[in-house]
C-alpha positions as MATLAB code, in Angstrom:
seq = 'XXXXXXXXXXXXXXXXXXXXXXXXXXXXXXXXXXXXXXXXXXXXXXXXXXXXXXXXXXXXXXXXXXXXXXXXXXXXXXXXXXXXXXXXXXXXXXXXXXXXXXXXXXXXXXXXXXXXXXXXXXXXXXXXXXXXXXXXXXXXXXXXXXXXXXXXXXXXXXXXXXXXXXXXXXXXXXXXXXXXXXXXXXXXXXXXXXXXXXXXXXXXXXXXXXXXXXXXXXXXXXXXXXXXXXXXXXXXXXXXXXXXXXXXXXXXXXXXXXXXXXXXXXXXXXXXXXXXXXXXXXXXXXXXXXXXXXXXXXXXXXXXXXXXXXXXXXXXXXXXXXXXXXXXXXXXXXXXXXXXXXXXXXXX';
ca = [
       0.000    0.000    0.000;
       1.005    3.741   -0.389;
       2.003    5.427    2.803;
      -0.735    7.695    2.807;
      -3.025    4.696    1.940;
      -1.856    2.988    5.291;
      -1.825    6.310    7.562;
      -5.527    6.639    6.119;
      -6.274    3.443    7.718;
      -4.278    3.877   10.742;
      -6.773    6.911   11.110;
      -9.783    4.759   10.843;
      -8.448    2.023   12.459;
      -6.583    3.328   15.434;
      -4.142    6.083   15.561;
      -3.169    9.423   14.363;
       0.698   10.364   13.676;
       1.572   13.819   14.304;
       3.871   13.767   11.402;
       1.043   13.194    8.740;
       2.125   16.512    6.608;
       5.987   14.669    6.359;
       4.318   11.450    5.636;
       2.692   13.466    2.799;
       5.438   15.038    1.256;
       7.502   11.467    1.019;
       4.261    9.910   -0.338;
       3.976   12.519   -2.870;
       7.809   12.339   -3.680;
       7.427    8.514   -4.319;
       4.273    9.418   -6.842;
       7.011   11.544   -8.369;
       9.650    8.450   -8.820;
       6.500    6.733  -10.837;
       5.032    4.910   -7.472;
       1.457    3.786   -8.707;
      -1.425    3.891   -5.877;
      -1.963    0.049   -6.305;
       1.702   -0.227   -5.148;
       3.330   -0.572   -1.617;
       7.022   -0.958   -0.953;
       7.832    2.299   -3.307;
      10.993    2.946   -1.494;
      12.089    0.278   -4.102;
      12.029    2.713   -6.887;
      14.387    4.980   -5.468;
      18.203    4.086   -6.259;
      20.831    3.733   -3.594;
      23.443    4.973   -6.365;
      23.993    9.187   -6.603;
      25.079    8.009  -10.109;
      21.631    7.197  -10.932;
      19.889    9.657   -9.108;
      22.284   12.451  -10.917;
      21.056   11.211  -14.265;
      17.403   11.096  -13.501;
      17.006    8.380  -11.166;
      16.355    6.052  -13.564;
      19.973    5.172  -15.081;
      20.083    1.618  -16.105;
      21.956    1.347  -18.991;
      24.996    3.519  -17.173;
      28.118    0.995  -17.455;
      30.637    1.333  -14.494;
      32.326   -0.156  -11.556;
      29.574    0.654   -8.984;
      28.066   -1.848   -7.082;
      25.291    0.239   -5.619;
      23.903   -0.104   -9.587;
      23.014   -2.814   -8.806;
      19.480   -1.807   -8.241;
      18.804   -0.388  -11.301;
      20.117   -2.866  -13.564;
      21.990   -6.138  -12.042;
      23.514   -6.678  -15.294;
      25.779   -3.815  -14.583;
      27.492   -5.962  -12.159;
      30.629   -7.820  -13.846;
      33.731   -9.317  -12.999;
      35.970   -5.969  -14.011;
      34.647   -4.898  -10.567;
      37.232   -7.803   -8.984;
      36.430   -6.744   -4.976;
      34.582   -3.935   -3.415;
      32.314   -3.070   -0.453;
      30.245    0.263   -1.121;
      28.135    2.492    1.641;
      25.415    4.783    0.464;
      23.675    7.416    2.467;
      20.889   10.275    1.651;
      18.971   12.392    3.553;
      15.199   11.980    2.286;
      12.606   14.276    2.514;
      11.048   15.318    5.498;
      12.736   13.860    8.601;
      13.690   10.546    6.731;
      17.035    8.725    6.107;
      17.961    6.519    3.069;
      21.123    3.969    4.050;
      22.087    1.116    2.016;
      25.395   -0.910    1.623;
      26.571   -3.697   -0.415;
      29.676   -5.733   -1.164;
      30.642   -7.367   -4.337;
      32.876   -9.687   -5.778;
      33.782  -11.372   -8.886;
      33.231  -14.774   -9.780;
      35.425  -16.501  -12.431;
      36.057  -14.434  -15.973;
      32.444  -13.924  -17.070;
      30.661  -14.271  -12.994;
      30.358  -11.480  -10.596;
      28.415  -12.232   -7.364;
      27.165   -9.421   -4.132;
      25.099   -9.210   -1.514;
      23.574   -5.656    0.027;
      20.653   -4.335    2.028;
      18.512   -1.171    2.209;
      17.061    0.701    4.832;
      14.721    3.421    5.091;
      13.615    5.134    8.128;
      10.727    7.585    8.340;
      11.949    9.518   11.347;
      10.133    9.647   14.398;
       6.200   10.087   14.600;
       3.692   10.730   17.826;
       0.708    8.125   17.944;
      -2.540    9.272   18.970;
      -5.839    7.480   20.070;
      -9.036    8.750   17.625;
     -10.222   10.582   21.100;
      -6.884   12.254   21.117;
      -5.237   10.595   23.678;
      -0.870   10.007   23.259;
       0.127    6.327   22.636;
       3.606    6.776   21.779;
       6.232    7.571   19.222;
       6.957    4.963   16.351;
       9.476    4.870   13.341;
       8.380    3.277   10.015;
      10.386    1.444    8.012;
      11.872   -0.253    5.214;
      14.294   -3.016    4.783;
      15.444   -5.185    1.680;
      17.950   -8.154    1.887;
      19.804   -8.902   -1.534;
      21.706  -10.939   -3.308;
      22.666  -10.376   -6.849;
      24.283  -12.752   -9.704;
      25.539  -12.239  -13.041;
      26.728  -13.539  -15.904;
      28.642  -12.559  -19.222;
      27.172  -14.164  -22.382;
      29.658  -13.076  -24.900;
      32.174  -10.118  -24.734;
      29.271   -8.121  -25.070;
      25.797   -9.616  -23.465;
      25.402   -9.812  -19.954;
      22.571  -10.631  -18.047;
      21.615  -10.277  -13.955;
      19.305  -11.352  -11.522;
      18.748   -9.356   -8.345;
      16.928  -11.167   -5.622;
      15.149   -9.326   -2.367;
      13.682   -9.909    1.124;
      11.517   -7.176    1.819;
      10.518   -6.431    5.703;
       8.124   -3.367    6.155;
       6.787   -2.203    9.610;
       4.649    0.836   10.223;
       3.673    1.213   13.649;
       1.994   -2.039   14.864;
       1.259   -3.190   10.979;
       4.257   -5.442    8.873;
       4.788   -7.365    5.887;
       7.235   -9.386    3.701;
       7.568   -9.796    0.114;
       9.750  -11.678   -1.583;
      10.764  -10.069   -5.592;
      13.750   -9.975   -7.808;
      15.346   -8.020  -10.860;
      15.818   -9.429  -13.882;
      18.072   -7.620  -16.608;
      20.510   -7.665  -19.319;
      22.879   -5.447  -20.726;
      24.804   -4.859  -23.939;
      27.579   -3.090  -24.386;
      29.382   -2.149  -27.345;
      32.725   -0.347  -25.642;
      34.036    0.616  -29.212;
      31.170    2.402  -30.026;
      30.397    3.623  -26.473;
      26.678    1.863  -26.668;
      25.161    0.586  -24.088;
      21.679   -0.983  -24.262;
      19.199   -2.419  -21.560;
      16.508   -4.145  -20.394;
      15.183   -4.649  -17.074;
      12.102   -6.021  -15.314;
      12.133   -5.044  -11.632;
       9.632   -6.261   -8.628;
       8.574   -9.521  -10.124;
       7.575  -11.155   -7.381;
       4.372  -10.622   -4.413;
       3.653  -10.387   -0.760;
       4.025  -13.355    1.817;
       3.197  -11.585    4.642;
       0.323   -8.640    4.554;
      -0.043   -5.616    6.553;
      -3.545   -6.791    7.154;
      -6.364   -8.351    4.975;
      -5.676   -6.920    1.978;
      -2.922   -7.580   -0.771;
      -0.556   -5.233   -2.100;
       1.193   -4.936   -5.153;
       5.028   -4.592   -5.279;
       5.910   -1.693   -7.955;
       6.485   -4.249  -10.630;
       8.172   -2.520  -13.753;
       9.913   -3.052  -17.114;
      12.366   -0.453  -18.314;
      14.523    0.031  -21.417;
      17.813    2.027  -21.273;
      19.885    3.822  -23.707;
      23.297    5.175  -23.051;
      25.278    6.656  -25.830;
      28.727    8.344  -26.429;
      28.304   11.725  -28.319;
      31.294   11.688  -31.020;
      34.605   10.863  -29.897;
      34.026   13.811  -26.834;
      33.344   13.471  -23.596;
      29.798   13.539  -23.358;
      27.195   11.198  -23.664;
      23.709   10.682  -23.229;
      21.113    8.913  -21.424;
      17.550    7.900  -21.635;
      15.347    5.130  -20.073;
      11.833    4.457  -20.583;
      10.302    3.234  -17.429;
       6.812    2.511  -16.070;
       6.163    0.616  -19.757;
       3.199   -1.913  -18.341;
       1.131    1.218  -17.463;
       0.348    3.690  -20.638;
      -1.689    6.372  -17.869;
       0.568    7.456  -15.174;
      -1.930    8.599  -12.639;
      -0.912   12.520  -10.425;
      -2.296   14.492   -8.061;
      -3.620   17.975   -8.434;
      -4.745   20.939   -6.464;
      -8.486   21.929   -6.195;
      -9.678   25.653   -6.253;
      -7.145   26.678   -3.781;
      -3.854   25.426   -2.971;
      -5.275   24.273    0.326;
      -6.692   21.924   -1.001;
      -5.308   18.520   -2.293;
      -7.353   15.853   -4.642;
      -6.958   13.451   -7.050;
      -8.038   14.573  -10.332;
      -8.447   12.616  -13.342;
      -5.827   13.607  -15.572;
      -6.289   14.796  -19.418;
      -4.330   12.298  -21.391;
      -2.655   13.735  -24.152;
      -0.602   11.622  -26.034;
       3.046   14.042  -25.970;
       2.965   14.881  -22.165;
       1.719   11.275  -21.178;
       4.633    9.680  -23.826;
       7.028   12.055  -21.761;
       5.994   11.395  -18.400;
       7.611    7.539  -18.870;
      11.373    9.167  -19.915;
      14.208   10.472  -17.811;
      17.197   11.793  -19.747;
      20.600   12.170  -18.535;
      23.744   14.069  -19.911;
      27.253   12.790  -18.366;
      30.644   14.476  -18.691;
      33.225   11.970  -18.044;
      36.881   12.548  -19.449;
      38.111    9.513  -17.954;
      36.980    6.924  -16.236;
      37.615    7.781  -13.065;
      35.479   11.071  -12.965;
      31.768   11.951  -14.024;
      29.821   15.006  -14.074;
      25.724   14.348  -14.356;
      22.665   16.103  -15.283;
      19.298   14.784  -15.509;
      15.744   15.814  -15.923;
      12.822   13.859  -14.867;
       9.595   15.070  -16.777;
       7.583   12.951  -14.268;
       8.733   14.456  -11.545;
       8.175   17.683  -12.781;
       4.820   17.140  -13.295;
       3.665   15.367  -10.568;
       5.511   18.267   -7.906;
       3.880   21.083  -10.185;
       0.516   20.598   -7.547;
       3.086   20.637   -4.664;
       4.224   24.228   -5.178;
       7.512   23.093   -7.303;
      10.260   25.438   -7.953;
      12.474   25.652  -11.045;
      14.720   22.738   -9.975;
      11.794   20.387   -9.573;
      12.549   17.691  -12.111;
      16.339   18.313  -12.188;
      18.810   16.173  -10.351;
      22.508   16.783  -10.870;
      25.936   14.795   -9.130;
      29.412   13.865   -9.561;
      31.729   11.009   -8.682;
      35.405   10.738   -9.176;
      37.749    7.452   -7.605;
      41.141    8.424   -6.600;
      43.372    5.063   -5.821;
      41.109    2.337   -4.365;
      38.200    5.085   -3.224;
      35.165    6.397   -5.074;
      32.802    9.141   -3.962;
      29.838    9.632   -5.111;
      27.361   13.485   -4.850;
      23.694   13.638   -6.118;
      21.206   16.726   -5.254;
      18.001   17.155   -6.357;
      15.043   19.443   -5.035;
      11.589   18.656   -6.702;
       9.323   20.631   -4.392;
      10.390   24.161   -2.730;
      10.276   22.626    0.768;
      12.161   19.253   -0.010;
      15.319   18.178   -1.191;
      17.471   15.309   -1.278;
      21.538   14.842   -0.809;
      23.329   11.345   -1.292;
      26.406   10.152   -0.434;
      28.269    7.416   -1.828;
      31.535    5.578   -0.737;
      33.446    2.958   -2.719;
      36.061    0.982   -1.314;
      37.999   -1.077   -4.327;
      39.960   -3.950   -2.654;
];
């Protein structure tokens, strides 16, 4: 379920959090990474790796030594990588935290093998009784156990499969699901192509948060990354959110006071649009990157939320100096709310 799908029940049901208007904003932001209202576990759709979140958040054709890519694409996992443990941290909107880590290790010429897990923690929210009575503080959150495998075809073709145990608890309500990523990747390095294909959240729930089932935010993407001439620049695009055609938003009523769902007007350009992110990367060597993306999703979605002109923008950098890589990602899609991230590469 969404988060304000379960805090809607919670209200019902039991209890009241203080920290509904947070809760909001994070719901909203994960409608603005493509989370459909059928869905639960949307923290899924938000990438560990300030690589991808610099070009877009959706980056899944970008070759590299990163583990933390993992989660967009686990084809981009390969034995060049040899040994290296990876720690990822961003500070999410409202009062929540984003952590994840992995480790990863080659296996054979053509295997590469790694295990992570994610975490995301809501911050801290009061619990009150329908009459208005205090219950307590509680901290949602979100944690996925993986382990990733993948193999190269040919000196070009590689495929991956990521596999997850998800644990969510909100408050006295928790569930499991059990999902994994399947993708594949080509990559022509003398033409600087690189070509992808992903399905992500195949899988279902094994444990519900109460009677009724939830959807994971099951997706297929394709990715395009291309060198531009024999410069430095290239660019990236990925389609995502290709099983649903109408990408449902929220918009304001009369007055900005005032939030409700609207049925959208589907035109064909705008809707085609809101399943594309496009990234532009400066990289002179391989060792250092400089990102921008643009998210027309995003920028749609955080136009009812009072969104500034950064809203739909995400930029970062990452440069590896010996056996260490750090990685910088910003983005701001509403006026209120941004988001930093952190990574840190250790190559062994």
């Amino acid at each position: 379920m969404r988060f304000l799908d379960m805090y809607t029940r919670m209200i019902k049901h039991r209890r009241f959090g203080a920290a509904m208007a947070g809760m909001a904003v994070i719901a909203g932001a994960a409608t603005a990474q493509g989370q459909l209202a059928a869905n639960a576990y949307s923290f899924l759709e938000v990438s560990s790796a300030t690589h991808a979140l610099a070009l877009g958040g959706h980056a899944i054709a970008a070759v590299g030594t990163d583990p933390l890519m993992v989660d967009q694409n686990p084809a981009l996992l390969g034995p060049e990588i040899e040994r290296v443990a990876a720690l990822s941290y961003m500070r999410y909107f409202g009062s929540s935290n984003f952590a994840a880590a992995r480790f990863a290790h080659s296996a054979g010429e053509r295997g590469a093998w790694g295990i992570g897990i994610r975490y995301l923690d809501y911050g801290s929210i009061d619990g009150y009784n329908p009459d208005g009575s205090f219950t307590g503080t509680f901290k949602p959150q979100d944690i996925a156990v993986e382990g990733t495998y993948s193999h190269d075809f040919s000196d070009r073709l590689r495929g991956g499969i990521n596999a997850k145990l998800i644990y969510s608890n909100y408050e006295e309500y928790t569930a499991v699901a059990l999902a994994a990523d399947l993708g594949i990747n080509y990559y022509n390095e003398e033409n600087d192509l690189s070509l992808a294909v992903v399905i992500k959240n195949a899988g279902g729930q094994v444990k519900r948060f109460n009677e009724e089932y939830d959807h994971l935010p099951f997706d297929v993407q394709l990715g395009y990354m291309q060198g531009l001439g024999s410069g430095p620049f290239s660019l990236a695009i990925t389609a995502h959110h290709l099983t649903h055609w109408k990408l449902p938003y929220y918009s304001h009523g009369d007055h900005e006071s005032d939030l409700a769902t609207e049925e959208a007007e589907y035109k064909f350009f705008p809707t085609f649009f809101r399943h594309l992110t496009f990234g532009l990367q400066y990289s002179p060597s391989e060792r250092f990157y400089v990102a921008l993306g643009y998210n027309y999703k995003t920028r749609g979605d955080m136009g009812t939320h009072q969104r500034n002109f950064l809203s739909g923008f995400s930029l970062g950098m990452g440069i590896n100096v010996k056996d260490f890589g750090i990685g910088v990602s910003f983005s701001q899609p509403h006026k209120s709310a941004s988001t930093l991230g952190l990574n840190l590469a250790y190559y062994m």
